[in-house]
N, C-alpha and C positions, 0 to 999 in steps of 0.2 A: 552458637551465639544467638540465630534467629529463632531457634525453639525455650530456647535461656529468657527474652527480654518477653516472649509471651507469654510464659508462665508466669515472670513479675508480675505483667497487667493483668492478669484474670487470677493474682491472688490480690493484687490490691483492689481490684474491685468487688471480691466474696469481702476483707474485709470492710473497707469501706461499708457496704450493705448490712453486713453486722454493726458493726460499731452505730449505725443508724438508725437502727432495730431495736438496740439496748438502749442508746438516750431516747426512743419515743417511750418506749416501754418503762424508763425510769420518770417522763413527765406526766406517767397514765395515760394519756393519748391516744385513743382506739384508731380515730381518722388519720393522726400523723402517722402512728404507724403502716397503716396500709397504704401512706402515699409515700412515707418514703421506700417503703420495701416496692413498691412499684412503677409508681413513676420514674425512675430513673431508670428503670430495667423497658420501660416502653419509650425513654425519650435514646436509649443505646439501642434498642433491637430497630424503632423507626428509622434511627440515625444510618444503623449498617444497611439497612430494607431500602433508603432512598439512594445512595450513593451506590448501591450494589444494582440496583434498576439502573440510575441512571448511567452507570459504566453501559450496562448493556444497551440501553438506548442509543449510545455511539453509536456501537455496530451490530445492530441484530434487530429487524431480519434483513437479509439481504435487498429481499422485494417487498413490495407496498402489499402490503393485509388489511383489508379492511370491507367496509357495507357501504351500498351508496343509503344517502341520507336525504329525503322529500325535500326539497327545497335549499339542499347545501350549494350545488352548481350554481344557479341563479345569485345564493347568496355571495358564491365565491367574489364573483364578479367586483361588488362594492367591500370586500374586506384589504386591510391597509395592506401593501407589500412586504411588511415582514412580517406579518400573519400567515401566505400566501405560500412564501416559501418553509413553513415549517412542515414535516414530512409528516404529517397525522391527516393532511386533507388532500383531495385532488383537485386539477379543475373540471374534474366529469361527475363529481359530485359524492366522492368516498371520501369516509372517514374512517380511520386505521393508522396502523404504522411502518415507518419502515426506518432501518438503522440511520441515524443523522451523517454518519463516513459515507455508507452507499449511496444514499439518497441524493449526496452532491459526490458523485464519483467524477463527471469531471472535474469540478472546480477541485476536490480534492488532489484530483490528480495533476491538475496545476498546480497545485501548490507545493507535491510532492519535488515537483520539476524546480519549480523557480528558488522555493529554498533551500532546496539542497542540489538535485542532481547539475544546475548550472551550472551551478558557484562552484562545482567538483572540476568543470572540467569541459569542454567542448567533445563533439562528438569524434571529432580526428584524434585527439588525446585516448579516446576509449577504443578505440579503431587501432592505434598505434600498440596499447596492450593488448590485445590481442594478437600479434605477432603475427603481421600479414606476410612471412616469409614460408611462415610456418603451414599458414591458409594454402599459399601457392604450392606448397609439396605436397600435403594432403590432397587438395585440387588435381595437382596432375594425376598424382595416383591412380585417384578414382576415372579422370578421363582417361589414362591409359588403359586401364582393364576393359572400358566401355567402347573405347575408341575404332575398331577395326569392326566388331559388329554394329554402330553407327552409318560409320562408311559405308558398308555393305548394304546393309539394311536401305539406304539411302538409294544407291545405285543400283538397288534391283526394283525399287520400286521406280524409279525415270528411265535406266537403260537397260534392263535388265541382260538382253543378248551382248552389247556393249562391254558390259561389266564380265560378262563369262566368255567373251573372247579375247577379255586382256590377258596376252601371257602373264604365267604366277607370278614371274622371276620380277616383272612389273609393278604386279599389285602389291608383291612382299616388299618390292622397293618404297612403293611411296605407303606403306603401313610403317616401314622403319624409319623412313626421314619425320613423317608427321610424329610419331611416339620419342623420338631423338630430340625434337623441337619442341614439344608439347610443356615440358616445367619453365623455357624460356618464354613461350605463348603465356603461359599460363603467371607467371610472374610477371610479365609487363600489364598483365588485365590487373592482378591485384594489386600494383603499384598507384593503374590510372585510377582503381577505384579509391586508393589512399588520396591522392592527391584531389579528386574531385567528391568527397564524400560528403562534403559539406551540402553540395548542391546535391546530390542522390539522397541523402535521409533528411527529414525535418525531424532532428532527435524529439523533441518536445513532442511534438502531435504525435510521434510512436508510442511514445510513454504514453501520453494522454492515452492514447486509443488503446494500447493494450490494459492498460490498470481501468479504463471505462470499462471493457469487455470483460476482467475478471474480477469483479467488487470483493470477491473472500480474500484475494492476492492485496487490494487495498488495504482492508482490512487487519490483513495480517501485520503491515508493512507499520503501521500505527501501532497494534496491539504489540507486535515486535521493542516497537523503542519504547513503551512506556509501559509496559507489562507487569512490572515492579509498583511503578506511579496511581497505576490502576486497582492494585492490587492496596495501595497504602489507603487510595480515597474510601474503598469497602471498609476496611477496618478501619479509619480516622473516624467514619458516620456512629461508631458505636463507641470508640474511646471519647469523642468529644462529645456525645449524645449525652452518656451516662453520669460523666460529672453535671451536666448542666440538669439534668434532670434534679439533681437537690434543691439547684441553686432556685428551679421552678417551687419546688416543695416549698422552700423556704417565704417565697413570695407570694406563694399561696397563703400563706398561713400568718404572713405578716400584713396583709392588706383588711381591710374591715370587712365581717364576715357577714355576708347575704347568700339566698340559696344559689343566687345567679352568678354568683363568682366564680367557682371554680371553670363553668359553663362558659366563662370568658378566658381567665387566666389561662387554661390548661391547652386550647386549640388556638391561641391565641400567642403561648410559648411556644405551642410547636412549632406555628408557621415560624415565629423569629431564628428557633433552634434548626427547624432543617433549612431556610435559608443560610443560614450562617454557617453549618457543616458544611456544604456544597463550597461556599464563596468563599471559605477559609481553608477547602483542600485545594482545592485551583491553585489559589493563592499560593500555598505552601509549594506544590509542586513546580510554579513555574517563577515564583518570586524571590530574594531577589535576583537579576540577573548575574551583577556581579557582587563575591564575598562581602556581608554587611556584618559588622560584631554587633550590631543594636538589634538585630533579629534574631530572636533565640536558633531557630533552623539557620542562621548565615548565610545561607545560598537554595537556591532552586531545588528540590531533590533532584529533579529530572537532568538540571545540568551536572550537579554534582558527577552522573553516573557517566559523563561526558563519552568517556575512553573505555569505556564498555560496550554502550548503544552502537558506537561508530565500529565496532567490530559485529555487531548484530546484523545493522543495516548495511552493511558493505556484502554480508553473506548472502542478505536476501536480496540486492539488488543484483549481485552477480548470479545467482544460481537461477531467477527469474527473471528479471526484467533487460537491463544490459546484458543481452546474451549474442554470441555470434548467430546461435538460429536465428533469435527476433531483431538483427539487425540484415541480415539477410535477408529475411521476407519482406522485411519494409522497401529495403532495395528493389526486390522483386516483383513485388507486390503492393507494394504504398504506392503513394498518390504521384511519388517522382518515377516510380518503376520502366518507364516510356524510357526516360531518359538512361537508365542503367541500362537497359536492355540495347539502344542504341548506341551507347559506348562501348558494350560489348562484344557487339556484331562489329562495329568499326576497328577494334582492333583484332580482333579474331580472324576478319576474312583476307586480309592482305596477309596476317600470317600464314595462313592455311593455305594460299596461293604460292609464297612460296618454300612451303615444307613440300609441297607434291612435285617440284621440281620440273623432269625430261617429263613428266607423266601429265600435266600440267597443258600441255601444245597437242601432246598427242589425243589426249581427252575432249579437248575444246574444238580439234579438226574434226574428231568423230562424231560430235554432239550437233556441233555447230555452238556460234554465242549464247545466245537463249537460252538452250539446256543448260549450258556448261553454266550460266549466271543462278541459274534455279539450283542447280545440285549445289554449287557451292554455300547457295544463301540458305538450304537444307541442312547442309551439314553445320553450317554459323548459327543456326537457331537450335540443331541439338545439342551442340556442345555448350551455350549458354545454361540448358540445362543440367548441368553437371553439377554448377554452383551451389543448386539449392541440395543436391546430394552432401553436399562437402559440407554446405551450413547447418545442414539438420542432424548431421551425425551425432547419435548422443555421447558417446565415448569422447571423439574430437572436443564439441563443446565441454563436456564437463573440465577435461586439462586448460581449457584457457578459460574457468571461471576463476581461478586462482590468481590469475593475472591479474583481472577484473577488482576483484574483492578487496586484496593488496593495495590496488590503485584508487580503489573507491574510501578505505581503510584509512589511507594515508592523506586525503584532502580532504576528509571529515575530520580528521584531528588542526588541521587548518584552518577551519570554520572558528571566526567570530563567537564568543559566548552566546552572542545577541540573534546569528543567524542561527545555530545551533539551536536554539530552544525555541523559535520559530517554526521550529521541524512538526514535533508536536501540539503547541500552542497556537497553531493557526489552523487548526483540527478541529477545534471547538472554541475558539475564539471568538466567532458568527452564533454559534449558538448556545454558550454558555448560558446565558439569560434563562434557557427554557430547564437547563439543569435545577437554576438557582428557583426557577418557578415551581417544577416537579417537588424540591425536598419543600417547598413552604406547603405547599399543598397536601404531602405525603404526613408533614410534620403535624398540620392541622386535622388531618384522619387520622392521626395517632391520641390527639386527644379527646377527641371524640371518642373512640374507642376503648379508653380508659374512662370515660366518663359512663359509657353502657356499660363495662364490665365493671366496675367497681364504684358503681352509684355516689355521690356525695353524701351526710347525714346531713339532714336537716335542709 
């Protein structure tokens, strides 16, 4: 069907072009004919050349490219603030570019958050798919396999003669009560971190920080839902281009003839023609929001795809960003990490006192307090580490990005029309303006360009 509806338009515009060709050629017309054979094929090729840039000007390049410039810095200083923030200047004095999505990666990445990933859900909700029963068995797992060389490892670095005068029949005891007790430790930690997980992650600033840290993963997450939209504005620059290009001809040739005319008309169409492509595929893509029969398009393409997008972005947000690994690190590792770390010591160390039992008194007589307080708070800090073993495992994570995806999947079909198309439309919302500035611009070196290639007579 989509190779079907392209061949219609690239034969109705071969003929169009002829049929163009034959009435100039039947009025005798040397100059109409070469402006309708060409003009229209320069106001279609500018058309797809400006919307085809400026897609890319979203996102590409990642990082700022550019020259410093004698006297830009200085200048910076007194230029207005939405001058300031457009991504072609610095304040150290370059000029260059860098993709308008990276450029604002966090604001971007707020935005990512607040229109969608909120409205989805709370972080306990995303916590909860992921099957913190499921955490706690794999968790034990993994501390059972590690668990006795811990210990050990522990107690020969504090006691070492201590530790090899304990009869076996002792040490195998309290390695069996602690390995016995270890999915019930281990399930009460992942229980308290369900119930306090609100205070251990700041969801947002994780997002924020990690889509900051990886601008191609932003990137992506945009290019992702409108990939289609993006794809329609390339080709809309040269279907809307090429008819209006006659309609230039036509007013070319209807206006009173000086040498200086076309030298107006034709850069002067352009600007109006690539403004109006740019501000008419926007348009098209995000307008209107809900079904209108007075609009030939009826609805938004972008929303139309609703129930598509929301199975795209549910895939990327589970497989990279909502992940057990990167919500593990953040626990670990993030700015609350103090706090996880110390609810994990607090319930871990009363357990581990007493999984070790008869072995417990007899340890703490031989050690004395002190020691016995240090070896225990040794072993409560290695087994914390266990966690991020269990978090980072890539096999584990991948089986509960499923969960994830489903759940992300199913509250974007939730989502508001109005939120929904906020997703994308607040992407370039700030800086459409510079779109609609690039095609007037791109549109007016289109005429010019046709005016050095194919000279006016007279």
């Amino acid at each position: 069907m989509k190779d079907t509806k392209q061949m219609v338009k690239f034969i109705l515009v071969g003929v169009l072009t002829v049929v163009s060709g034959i009435a100039a050629y039947i009025y005798r017309d040397d100059q109409l004919i070469v402006d309708l054979l060409t003009v229209p094929l320069f106001t279609g090729i500018i058309g797809y050349i400006t919307n085809w840039t400026g897609v890319l000007m979203l996102f590409a390049p990642l990082r700022f490219y550019g020259w410093r410039i004698p006297g830009l810095r200085t200048l910076y200083a007194f230029l207005p603030r939405r001058v300031q923030v457009i991504p072609a200047i610095t304040s150290d004095g370059r000029f260059g570019w860098q993709g308008i999505v990276p450029s604002r990666a966090e604001k971007m990445a707020s935005i990512a958050v607040d229109k969608s990933l909120a409205k989805l859900g709370s972080i306990s909700d995303f916590y909860e798919q992921l099957e913190p029963d499921l955490i706690a068995n794999h968790l034990a797992l993994i501390a059972k396999s590690e668990i006795r060389s811990v210990i050990t490892k522990i107690m020969e670095r504090e006691d070492p003669q201590l530790w090899h005068n304990l009869p076996p029949a002792l040490r195998e005891m309290m390695f069996k009560r602690i390995e016995n007790q270890l999915p019930q430790i281990v399930k009460n930690m992942t229980d308290q971190i369900g119930e306090n997980i609100g205070q251990l992650v700041d969801a947002k600033l994780m997002i924020i920080r990690y889509l900051t840290a990886h601008p191609k993963l932003l990137n992506d997450i945009f290019r992702t839902m409108g990939h289609k939209e993006l794809q329609f504005m390339q080709n809309f620059g040269f279907y809307f281009g090429y008819p209006m290009g006659f309609v230039l001809v036509a007013i070319l040739h209807s206006v009173p003839h000086h040498w200086w005319t076309p030298w107006i008309v034709l850069p002067l169409g352009g600007v109006i023609i690539g403004y109006i492509v740019n501000y008419l595929g926007i348009t098209m893509i995000f307008e209107p929001v809900h079904p209108n029969k007075w609009v030939p398009w009826r609805q938004g393409l972008f929303i139309k795809r609703k129930s598509e997008i929301s199975e795209e972005y549910a895939r990327t947000i589970s497989e990279n960003v909502i992940t057990l690994e990167n919500i593990g690190n953040e626990m670990l590792n993030g700015p609350r990490s103090d706090r996880t770390r110390q609810m994990l010591a607090d319930g871990i160390r009363p357990a581990l006192e007493q999984a070790l039992g008869p072995a417990r008194r007899a340890i703490r007589v031989a050690v004395g307090r002190r020691q016995y307080d240090q070896i225990t708070e040794s072993v409560t800090i290695e087994a914390t580490g266990f966690a991020p073993l269990a978090f980072s495992d890539p096999e584990f994570n991948k089986q509960r990005q499923g969960k994830i995806g489903a759940f992300v999947s199913t509250q974007m079909h939730k989502l508001s029309l109005d939120d929904f198309n906020e997703l994308l439309r607040s992407a370039v919302k700030q800086d459409e303006w510079l779109l609609f500035v690039h095609g007037a611009v791109l549109g007016a070196a289109g005429g010019l360009a046709h005016l050095l290639l194919f000279p006016p007579a007279g």
